[in-house]
C-alpha positions in Angstrom: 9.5 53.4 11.8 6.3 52.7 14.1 5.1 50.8 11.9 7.9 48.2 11.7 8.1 48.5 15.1 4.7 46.9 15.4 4.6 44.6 12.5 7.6 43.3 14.0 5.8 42.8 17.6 3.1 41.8 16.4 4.9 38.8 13.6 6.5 37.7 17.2 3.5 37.8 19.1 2.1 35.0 16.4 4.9 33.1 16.8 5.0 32.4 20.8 1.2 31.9 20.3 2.0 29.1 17.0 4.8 27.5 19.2 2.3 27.6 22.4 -0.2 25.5 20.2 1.9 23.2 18.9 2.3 19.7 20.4 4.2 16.3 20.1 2.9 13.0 19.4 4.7 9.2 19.3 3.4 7.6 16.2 3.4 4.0 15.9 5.6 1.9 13.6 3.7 0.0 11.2 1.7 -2.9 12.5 3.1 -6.0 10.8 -0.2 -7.8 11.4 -2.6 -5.9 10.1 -5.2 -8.1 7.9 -4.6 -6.3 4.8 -0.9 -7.8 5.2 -3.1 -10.8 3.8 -3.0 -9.6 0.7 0.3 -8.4 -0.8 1.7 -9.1 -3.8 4.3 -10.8 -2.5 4.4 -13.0 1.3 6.7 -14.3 3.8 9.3 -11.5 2.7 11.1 -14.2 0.6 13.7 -13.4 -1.3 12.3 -14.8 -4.8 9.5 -16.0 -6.8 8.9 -17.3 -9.9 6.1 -17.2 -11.9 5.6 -19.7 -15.0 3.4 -19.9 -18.4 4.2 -22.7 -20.8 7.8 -22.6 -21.4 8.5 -19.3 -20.0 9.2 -18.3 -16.5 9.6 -15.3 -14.4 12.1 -14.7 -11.3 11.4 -11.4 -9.7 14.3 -10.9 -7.0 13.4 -8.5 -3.9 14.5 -5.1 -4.0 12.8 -3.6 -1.6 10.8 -4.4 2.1 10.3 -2.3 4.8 8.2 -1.2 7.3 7.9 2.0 8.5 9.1 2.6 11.9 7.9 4.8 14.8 8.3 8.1 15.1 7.4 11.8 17.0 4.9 13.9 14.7 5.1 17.7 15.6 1.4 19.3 14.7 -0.6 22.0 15.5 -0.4 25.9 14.9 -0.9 26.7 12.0 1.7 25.2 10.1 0.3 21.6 10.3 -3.2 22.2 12.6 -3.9 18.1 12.8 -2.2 15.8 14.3 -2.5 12.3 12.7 -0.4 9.2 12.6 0.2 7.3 9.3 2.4 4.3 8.6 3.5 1.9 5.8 4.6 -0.9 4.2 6.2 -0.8 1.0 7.8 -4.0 -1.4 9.5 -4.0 -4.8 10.4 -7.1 -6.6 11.8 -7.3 -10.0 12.3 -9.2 -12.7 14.7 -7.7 -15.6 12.4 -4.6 -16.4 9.1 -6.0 -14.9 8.7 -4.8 -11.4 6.0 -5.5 -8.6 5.7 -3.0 -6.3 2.7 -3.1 -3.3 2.1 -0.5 -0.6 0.1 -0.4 2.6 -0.9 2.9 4.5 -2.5 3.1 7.5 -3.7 6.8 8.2 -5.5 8.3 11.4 -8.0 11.2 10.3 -9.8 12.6 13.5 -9.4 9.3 15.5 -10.3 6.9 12.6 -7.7 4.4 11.7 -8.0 3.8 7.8 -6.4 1.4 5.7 -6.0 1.0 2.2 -3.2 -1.2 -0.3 -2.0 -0.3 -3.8 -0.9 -2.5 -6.4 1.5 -1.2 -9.1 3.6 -3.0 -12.3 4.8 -0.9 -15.1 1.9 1.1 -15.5 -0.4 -1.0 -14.0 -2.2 0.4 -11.1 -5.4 -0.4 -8.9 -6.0 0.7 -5.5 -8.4 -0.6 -2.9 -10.7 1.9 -1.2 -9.8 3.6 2.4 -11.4 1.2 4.5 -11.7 1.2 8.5 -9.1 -0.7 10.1 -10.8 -3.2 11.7 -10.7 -6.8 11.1 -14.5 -7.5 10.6 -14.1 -4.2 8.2 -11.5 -5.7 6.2 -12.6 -8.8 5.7 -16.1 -7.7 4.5 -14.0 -5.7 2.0 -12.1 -8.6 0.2 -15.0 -11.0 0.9 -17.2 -8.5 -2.0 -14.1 -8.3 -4.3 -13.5 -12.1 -4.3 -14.9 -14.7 -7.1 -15.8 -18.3 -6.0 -13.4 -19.7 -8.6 -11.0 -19.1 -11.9 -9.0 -21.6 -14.1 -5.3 -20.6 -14.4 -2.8 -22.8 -17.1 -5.1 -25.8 -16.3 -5.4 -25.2 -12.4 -8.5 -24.4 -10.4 -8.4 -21.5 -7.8 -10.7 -20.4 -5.6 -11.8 -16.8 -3.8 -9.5 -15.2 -5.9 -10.0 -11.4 -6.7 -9.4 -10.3 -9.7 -7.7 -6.9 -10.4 -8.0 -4.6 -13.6 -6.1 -1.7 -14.3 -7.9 1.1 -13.4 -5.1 4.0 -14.4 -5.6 4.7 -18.1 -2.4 4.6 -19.6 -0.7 1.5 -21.7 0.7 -1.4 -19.2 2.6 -4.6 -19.6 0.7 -6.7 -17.2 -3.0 -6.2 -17.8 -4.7 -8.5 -14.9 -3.6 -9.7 -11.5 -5.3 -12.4 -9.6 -5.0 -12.2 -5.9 -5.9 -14.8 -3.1 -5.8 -14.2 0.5 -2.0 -14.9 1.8 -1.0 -16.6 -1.1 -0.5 -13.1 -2.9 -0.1 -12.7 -6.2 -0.9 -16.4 -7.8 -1.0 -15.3 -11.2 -1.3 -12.3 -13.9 -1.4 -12.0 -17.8 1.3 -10.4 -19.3 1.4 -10.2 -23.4 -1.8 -11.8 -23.5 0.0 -15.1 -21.5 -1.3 -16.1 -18.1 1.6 -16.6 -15.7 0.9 -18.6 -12.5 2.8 -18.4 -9.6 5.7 -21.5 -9.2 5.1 -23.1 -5.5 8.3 -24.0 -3.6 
């Protein structure tokens, strides 16, 4: 009977020293700003867009768009001991059963802001490393992905990146060419190149 006694002092005792260590913090919504917002999939939050090769188009139509918003993060004890801050950006656009979906997270680890975007599309996948979230940081990042210059369906581009699947499994669309807020300007799908249609 003692012993309960003081198991059930003592499991009390850790509580009301957990609760005294815990804290709250305001965590900021996601910055729409941020320079990796340069390079979605997708930009302007449009509704639409339509991608072309030959005789064939594309429409993907918006599904999804939203920033995250603010919010309090409880931490500390030992039930979450850090307290860090992440937000993000998610879109999904689809066309039929092709979709495009992008993400943006920024994470604070320790007082370092990070940053990093993912690019998905039936099985497709390719993310970017965790990078500082700085401008000059970002920048340097894209500047050693980009190429000077590709050919598209007849039409020149330049500082595009190119992106290969780098999850091994079977996708639809097996290359993605990026360029800095323009998006997604093309990608081949079936072995076709589609280019993206401008308004």
């Amino acid at each position: 009977m003692k012993k309960i006694f003081f198991a059930s002092i003592l499991f009390k005792c850790l509580l009301v020293l957990n609760s005294c260590s815990t804290e709250e913090i305001n965590c900021p919504a996601f910055d729409s700003n941020n320079l990796m917002m340069n390079y979605i999939q997708v930009t302007g939050n449009v509704e639409s867009v339509t991608y072309v090769s030959n005789n064939d188009s594309l429409l993907f139509i918006k599904d999804f768009f939203k920033f995250s918003d603010s919010y309090v993060e409880k931490c500390g004890g030992s039930a979450d001991p850090s307290c860090n801050c992440f937000s993000v950006f998610e879109s999904i656009y689809r066309a039929d059963s092709l979709f495009l979906n992008n993400e943006v997270i920024i994470k604070e680890d320790e007082s370092i802001e990070t940053v990093e975007i993912s690019y998905q599309s039936n099985g497709f996948r390719w993310n970017s490393e965790r990078v500082g979230n700085t401008a000059a940081v970002i920048n340097d990042y894209f500047r050693r992905l980009e190429m000077t210059e590709i050919e598209l369906n007849g039409t020149k581009y330049f500082n595009i990146i190119a992106l290969n699947n780098n999850r091994k499994s079977e996708s639809l669309i097996t290359k993605m060419y990026i360029q800095e807020n323009n998006g997604l300007i093309g990608f081949i799908l079936d072995e076709k190149t589609y280019t993206l249609l401008k308004n």
